[in-house]
N, C-alpha and C positions, 0 to 999 in steps of 0.2 A: 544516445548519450552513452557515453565510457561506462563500464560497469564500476571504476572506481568513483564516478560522480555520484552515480544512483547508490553506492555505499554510504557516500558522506550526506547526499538527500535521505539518507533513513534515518542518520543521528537526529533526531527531534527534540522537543525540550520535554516532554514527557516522556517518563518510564514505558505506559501500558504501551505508546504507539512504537517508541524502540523495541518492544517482547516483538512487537506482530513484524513488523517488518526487517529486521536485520536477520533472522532465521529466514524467510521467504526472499529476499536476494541471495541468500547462500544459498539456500538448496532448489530455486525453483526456476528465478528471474533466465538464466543462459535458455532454461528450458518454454518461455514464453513466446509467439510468434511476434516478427516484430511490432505489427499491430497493439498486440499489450503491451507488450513492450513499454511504447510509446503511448498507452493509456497508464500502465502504471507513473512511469514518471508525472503524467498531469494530475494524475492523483495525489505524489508528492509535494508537489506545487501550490496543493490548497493548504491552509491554518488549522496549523493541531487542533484550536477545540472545536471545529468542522470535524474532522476525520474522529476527534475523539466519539462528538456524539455519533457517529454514522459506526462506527467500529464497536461501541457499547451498546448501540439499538436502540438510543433515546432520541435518532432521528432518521430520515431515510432521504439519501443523497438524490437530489430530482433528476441528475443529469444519469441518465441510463447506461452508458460504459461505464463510468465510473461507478458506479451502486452495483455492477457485474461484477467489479475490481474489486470493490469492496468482500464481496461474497468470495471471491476467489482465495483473495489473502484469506480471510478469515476462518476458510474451509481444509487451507492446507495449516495452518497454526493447530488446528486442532491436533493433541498428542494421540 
């Protein structure tokens, strides 16, 4: 996917999932091998209040790339 698509897949309808993911395609996405790559985008792919509770820790994603992905974004978000 175009990096301008994976820009507009980060606009979300919640605030906290836009904080995590629009700083993490700016500074990280160019730097992911394409295999993430292509796991982040199916990450985009799922419904905000999935990714919300997986991203706040009041659930934990079954599918195992994705719950890596999870950890990944959330790891580089840290200031």
């Amino acid at each position: 996917m175009k990096i301008a698509r994976v820009r507009w897949a980060c606009r979300r309808g919640m605030l906290e999932l836009d904080v995590l993911f629009q700083p993490f395609v700016e500074k990280y996405y160019e730097q992911l091998s394409d295999d993430d790559k292509f796991i982040f985008v199916r990450l985009l792919e799922c419904e905000d209040p999935e990714l919300f509770a997986w991203f706040m820790g009041h659930e934990t994603c079954q599918v195992p790339e994705l719950a890596d992905m999870v950890v990944k974004v959330r790891g580089r978000a840290a200031p």
